[in-house]
Structure formats: C-alpha cells, structure tokens
C-alpha positions in Angstrom: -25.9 -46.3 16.2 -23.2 -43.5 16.1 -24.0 -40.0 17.4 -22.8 -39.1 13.3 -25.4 -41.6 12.2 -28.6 -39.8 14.6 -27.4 -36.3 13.1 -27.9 -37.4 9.7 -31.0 -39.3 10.2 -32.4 -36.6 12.3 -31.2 -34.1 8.8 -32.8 -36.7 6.8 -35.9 -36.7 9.0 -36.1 -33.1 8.4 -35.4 -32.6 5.0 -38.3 -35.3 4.3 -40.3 -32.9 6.3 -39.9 -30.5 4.3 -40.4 -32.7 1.3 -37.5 -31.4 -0.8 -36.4 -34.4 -2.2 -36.9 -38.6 -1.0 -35.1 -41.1 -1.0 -31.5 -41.5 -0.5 -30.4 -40.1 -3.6 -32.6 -37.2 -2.6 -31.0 -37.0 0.4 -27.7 -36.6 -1.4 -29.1 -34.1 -4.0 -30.7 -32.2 -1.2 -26.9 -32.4 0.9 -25.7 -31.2 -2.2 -27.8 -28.2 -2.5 -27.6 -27.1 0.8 -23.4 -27.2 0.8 -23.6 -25.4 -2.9 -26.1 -22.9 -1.4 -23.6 -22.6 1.7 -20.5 -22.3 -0.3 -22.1 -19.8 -2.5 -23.2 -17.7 0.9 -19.8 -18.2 2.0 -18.2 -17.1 -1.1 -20.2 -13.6 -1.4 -19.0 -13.1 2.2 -15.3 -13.5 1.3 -16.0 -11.1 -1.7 -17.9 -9.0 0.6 -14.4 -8.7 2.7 -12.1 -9.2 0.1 -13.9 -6.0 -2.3 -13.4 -3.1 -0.1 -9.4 -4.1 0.0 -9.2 -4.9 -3.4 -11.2 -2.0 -4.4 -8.8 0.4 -2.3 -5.5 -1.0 -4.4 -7.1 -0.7 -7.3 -7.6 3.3 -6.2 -3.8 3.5 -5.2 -3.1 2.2 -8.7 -4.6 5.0 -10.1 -3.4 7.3 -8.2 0.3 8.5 -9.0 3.2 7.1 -6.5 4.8 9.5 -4.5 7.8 9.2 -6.3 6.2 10.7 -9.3 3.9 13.1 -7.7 6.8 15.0 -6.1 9.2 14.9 -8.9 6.8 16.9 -10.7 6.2 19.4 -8.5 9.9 20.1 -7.9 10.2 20.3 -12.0 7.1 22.4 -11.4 9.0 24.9 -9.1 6.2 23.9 -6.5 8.7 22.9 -3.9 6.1 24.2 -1.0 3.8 21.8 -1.8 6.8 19.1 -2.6 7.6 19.6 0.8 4.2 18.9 2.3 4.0 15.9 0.6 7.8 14.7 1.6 6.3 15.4 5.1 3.0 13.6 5.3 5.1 10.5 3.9 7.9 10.4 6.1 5.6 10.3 9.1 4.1 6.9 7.6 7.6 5.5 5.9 10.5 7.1 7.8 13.0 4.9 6.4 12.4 6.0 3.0 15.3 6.9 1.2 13.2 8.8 -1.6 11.4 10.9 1.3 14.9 12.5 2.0 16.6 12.4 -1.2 13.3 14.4 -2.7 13.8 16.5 0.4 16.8 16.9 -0.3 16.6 18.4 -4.3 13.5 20.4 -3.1 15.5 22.3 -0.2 18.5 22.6 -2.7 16.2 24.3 -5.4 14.9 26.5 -2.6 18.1 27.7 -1.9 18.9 26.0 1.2 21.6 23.8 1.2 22.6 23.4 4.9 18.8 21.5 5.5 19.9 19.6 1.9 23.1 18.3 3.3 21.6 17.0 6.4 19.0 15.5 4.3 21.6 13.8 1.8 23.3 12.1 5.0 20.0 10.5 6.2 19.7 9.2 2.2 22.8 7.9 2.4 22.8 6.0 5.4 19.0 4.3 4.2 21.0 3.5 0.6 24.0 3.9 0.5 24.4 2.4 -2.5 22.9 5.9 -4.1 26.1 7.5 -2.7 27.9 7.7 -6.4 24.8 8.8 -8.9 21.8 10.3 -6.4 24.0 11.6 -3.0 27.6 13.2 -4.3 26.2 15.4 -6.9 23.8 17.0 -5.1 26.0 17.6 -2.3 28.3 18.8 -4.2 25.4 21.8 -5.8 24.7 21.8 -2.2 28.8 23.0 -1.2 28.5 25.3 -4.2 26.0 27.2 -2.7 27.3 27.1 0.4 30.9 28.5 -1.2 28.9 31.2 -3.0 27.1 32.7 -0.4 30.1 33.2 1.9 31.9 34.7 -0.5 28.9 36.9 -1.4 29.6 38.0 2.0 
C-alpha cells in the first residue's frame, strides 16, 4: 500500500469517526464538502485581501484627478493652494509633465514668469511633444511679462 493510499484510509477512518457520511460515496460527498468548505474559506480570505485595495480605487475614483483639481483652482485664482497641490504630487510623480506644466500656468498667473520658464523647460523635456500647443504659448505670455516689466523700469 502507497503512503497516498494510508492518508486516505487514515481520512476515511476518521471521517467514519465522525459519522458524517459511509460508505465510499460518502467518502466522496464528505471530500467534497470539506474542499467546498475549504474553497469557500479560501475565497473569503482572498476577498478579505483583495477588499481593502479594491475599496481604496474605488475612493480614488471618486475623488477628482489632479489634473482637474488644480485646473480649477488656477481658474479659481487659488494659485496658493494650486501650488501646494503641484508640490505634494511632484514629490510622489516627479516625472510628471502636468506637475510642471500646471506649475508652470499657476506661477505665470501669479506674475512670475522667470519660475514659469524654468518650469516650461522641465515640461518640455518630460513631453516634448506638448512643445507646439501646451509649452510655446505660455512661454511666450511668460517673455511678455518679462519684456513689460523691464520696460516698466
């Protein structure tokens, strides 16, 4: 006799102990129960790992992207609080081209177009395919200013 054949007599032997079912086909329905009980344990304990995650996007969904969350508050004139969100999200995604081009507009609108220039470069060298509609316009407000304030002078 195999060593698989005395585990499942010695599972049988115990399952008659416990008088669940008899019989081979007891045996079977009793194997049966015990893996669907298992999987079912083992199943609530995925969910139990897999709920807090999906629980936590379904949050972020609701919650507006950064994108949009500072775009309004530079339409808002809120550019303060513009700028402390462009900060807390460049320390977790540096290479974010929207972190600096947001910077960017919200240091133009403040009136301070040396820091918007210097932001424009680092957009443009994380997309530089934005160079034409998102960079060039904006530096060129950004010049403007620049222009107008040394002549003020």
């Amino acid at each position: 006799m195999s060593e698989n054949d005395n585990s499942m007599n010695e599972v049988v032997q115990e399952l008659r102990k416990i008088k669940i079912f008899t019989g081979m086909t007891g045996v079977a329905l009793t194997l049966m129960l015990i893996s669907s009980i298992l999987s079912t344990f083992l199943s609530v304990g995925a969910l139990a790992l897999i709920m807090p995650n999906a629980l936590k996007t379904i949050e972020k969904q609701k919650q507006p992207s950064f994108r949009k969350t500072v775009e309004d508050l530079v339409k808002q004139d809120k550019l303060d609080e513009a700028l402390t969100e462009i900060s807390v999200r460049k320390e977790t995604h540096p290479n974010d081209p929207y972190v600096y081009y947001w910077e960017a507009k919200a240091f133009l609108f403040k009136g301070e177009p040396e820091k918007t220039l210097i932001c424009l470069k680092k957009t443009q060298e994380l997309a530089p395919g934005w160079e034409e509609e998102y960079i060039t316009p904006y530096a060129k407000l950004a010049k403007k200013q620049i222009d107008d304030s040394t002549q003020e002078k």
